[in-house]
C-alpha positions as CSV (number, residue, x, y, z in Angstrom):
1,X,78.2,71.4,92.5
2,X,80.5,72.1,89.9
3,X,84.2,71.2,90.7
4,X,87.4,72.7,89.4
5,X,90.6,70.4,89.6
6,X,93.9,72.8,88.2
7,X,96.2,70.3,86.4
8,X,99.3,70.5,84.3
9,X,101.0,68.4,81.5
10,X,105.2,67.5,83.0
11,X,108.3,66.5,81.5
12,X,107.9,62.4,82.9
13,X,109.5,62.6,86.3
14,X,111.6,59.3,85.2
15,X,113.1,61.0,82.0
16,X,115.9,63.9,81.9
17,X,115.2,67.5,82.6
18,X,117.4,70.2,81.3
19,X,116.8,73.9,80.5
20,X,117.5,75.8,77.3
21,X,120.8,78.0,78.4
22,X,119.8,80.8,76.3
23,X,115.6,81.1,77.3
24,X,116.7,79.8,80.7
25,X,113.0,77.4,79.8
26,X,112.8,73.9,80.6
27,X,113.2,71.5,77.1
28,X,109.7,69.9,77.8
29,X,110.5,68.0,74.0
30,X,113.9,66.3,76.0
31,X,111.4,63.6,77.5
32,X,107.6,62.4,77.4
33,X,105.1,64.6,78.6
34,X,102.9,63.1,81.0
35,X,100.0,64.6,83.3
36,X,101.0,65.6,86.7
37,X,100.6,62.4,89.4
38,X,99.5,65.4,91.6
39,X,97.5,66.4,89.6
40,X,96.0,63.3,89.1
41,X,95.3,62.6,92.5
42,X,93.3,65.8,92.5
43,X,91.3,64.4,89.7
44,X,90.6,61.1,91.8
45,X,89.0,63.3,94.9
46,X,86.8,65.0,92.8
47,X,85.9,62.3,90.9
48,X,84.9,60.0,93.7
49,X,83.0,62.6,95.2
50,X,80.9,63.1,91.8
51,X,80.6,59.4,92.0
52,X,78.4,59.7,95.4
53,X,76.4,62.8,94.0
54,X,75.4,62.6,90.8
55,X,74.5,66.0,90.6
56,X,78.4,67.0,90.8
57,X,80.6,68.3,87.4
58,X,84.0,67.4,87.2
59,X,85.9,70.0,85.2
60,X,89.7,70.2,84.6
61,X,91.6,72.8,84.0
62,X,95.6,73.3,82.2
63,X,97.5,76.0,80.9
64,X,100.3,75.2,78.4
65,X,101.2,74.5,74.8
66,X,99.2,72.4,71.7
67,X,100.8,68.9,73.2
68,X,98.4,69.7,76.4
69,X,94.8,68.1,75.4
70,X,96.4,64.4,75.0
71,X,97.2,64.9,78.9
72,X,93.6,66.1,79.6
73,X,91.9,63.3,77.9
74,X,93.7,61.4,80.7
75,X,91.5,63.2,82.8
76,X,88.5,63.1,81.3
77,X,89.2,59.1,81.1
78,X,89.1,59.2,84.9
79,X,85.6,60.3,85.2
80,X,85.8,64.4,84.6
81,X,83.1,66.3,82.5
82,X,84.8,68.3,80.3
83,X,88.1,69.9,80.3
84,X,89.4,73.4,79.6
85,X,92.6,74.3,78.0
86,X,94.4,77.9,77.6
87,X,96.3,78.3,75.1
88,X,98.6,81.1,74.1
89,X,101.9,81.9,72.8
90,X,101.9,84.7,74.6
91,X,102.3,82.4,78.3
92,X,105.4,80.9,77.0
93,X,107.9,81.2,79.6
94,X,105.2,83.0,81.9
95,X,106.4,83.3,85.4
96,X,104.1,82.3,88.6
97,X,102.3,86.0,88.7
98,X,100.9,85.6,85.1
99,X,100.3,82.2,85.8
100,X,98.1,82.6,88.6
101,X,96.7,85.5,87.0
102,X,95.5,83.8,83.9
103,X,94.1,80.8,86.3
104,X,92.0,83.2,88.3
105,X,90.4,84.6,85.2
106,X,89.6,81.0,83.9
107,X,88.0,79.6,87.4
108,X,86.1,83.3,87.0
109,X,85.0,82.6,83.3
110,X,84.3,78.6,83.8
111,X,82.6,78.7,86.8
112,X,83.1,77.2,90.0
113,X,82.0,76.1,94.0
114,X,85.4,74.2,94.6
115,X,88.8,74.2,93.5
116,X,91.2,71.2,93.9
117,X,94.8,71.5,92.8
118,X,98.0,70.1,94.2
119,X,100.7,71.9,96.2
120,X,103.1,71.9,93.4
121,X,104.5,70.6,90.2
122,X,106.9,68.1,89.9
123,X,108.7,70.5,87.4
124,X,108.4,74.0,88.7
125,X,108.0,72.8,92.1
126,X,106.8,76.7,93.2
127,X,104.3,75.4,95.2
128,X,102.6,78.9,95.7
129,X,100.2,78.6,93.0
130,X,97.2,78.0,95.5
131,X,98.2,80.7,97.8
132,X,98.5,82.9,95.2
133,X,94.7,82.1,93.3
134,X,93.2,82.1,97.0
135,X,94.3,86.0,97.0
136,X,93.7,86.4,93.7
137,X,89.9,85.0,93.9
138,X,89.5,86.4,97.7
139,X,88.7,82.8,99.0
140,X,89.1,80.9,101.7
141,X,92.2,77.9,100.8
142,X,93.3,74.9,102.8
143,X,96.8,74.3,102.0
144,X,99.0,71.0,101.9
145,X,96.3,68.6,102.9
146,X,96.5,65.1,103.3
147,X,93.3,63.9,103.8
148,X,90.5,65.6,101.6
149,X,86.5,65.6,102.4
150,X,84.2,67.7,100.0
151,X,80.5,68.2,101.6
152,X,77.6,69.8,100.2
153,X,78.5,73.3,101.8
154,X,81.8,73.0,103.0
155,X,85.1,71.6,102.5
156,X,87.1,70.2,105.1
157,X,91.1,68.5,105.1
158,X,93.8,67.4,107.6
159,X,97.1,69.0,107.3
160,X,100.5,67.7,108.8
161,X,102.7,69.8,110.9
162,X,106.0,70.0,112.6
163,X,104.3,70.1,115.9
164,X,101.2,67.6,115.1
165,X,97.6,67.1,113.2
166,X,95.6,70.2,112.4
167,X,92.0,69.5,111.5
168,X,90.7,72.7,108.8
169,X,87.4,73.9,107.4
170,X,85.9,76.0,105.4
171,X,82.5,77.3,103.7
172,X,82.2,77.2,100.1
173,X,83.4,78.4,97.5
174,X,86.8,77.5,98.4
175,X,90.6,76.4,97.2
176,X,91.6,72.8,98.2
177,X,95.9,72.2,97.7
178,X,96.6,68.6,98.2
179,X,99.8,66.7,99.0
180,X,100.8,63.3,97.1
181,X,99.6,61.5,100.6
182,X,96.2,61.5,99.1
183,X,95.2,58.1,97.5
184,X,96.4,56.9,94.2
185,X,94.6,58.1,91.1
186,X,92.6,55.4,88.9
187,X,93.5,53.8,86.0
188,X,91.4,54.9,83.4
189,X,88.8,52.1,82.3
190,X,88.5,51.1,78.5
191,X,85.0,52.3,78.7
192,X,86.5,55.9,80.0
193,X,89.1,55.8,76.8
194,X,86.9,55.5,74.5
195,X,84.1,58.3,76.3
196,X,87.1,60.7,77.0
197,X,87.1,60.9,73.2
198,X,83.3,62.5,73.1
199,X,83.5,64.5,76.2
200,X,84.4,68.4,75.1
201,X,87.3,70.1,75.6
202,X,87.3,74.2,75.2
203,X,89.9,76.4,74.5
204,X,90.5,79.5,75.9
205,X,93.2,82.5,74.8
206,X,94.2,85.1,77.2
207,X,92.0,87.4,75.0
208,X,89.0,85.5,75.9
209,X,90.0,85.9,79.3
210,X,90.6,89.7,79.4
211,X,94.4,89.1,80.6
212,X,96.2,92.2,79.4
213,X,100.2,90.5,79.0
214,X,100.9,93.5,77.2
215,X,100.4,96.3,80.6
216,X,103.8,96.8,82.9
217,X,103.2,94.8,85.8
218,X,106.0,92.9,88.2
219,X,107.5,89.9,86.7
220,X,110.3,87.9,87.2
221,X,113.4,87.7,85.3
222,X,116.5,85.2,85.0
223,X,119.6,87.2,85.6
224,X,122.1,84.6,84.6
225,X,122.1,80.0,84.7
226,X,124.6,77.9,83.8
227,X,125.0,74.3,83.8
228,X,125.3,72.3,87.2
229,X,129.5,71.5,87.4
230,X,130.6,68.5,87.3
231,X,131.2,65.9,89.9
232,X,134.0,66.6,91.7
233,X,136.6,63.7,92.9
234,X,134.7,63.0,96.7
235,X,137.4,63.3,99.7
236,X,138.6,59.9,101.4
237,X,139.6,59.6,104.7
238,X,141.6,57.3,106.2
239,X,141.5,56.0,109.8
240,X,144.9,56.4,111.3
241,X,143.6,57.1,115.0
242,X,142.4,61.0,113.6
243,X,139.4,60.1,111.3
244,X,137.1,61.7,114.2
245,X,139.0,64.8,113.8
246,X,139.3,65.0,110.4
247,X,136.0,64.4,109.6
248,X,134.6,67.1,111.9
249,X,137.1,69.8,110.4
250,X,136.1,68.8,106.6
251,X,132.4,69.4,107.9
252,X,133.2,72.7,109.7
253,X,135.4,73.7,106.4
254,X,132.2,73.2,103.9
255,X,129.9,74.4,106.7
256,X,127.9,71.7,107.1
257,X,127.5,71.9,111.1
């Protein structure tokens, strides 16, 4: 079985995020770049899987700029196979369509019997990625799962709803979305360092991939940004026997009930 975990390299969730007011991009340079915990986690399902059947290869998967293979020998240091990495000048800035596009041609070009990527990033936060390669790759996709069980054939999750538990299947191949409720990701071993360093990573362009950027097709645009305003002074209310009042007209002013 040959396993395909979709990863990406972050700004560090504990450092500052800001965008570029003129690109309207995120300043990925303003902070560390760090892989994805979610995308971790992805790693550790289908790495303890491969653990039990040895005949299983681990291969992960990122789109994004030069800085990107430091973050997937992470991965590999886990317990993955090999990595793949597409890079392109032409993705900077690319919106979700190209995105998914570009990942659908790589699963097609690398091979695969199971995908396993999380819901969303801790940066774009989209969280349609998965939907969108499921359509894209005409498969089946169990989405926001938090419990994860890879079989021979199939592929089978739980999922948490407003109204309870659902239990979901499906035959393989197949698109897996997880939720952070899976179990923590591994520290990578010494021993995995220092393989990590041996194990190959490929490169891809969108050229190798037959994605034509250049062809009229709907993307998205920024209209306008600005930055967030500042703070405002917060209202303080004093209890003079109307505080019950008061507070319920200041909520009904900002329409907050």
């Amino acid at each position: 079985m040959k396993i395909l975990v979709l990863v990406k390299e972050v700004p560090d969730t504990y450092g500052d995020r800001t965008l570029n007011l003129t690109t309207g991009l995120a300043q990925r340079d303003a902070s560390d770049k760090v892989l994805d915990e979610i995308g971790e986690r992805a790693i550790e399902a289908a790495v303890s899987f491969a653990e039990t059947h040895p005949q299983t290869e681990v291969v992960v998967l990122s789109v994004g700029p030069e800085s990107v293979p430091t973050s997937l020998r992470k991965g590999l240091a886990m317990g993955a196979d090999r990595a793949v990495h597409v890079l392109d000048d032409r993705m900077r800035g690319a919106d979700l369509t190209l995105t998914a596009e570009v990942l659908a041609a790589s699963a097609h070009k690398v091979g695969f019997d199971l995908i396993v990527t999380g819901d969303l990033s801790t940066d774009g936060v989209g969280g349609v990625i998965p939907a969108m390669l499921a359509e894209l790759l005409g498969l089946p996709h169990l989405t926001n799962l938090t419990e994860l069980t890879i079989g021979e054939s199939s592929v089978r999750g739980v999922r948490d709803s407003d109204t309870g538990v659902m239990q979901i299947s499906a035959p393989l191949p197949a698109i897996a979305s997880i939720t952070d409720r899976l179990p923590d990701p591994r520290f990578p071993s010494f021993k995995g360092i220092v393989a990590a360093k041996k194990k190959p990573c490929e490169t891809l362009t969108l050229d190798d991939l037959g994605v034509d950027v250049s062809a009229e097709k709907p993307r998205s645009i920024i209209i306008s940004l600005s930055e967030k305003p500042a703070r405002g002074a917060g209202v303080t209310i004093v209890d003079d026997g109307q505080a019950g009042q008061s507070i319920a007209d200041f909520l009904v002013e900002n329409r907050l009930v």
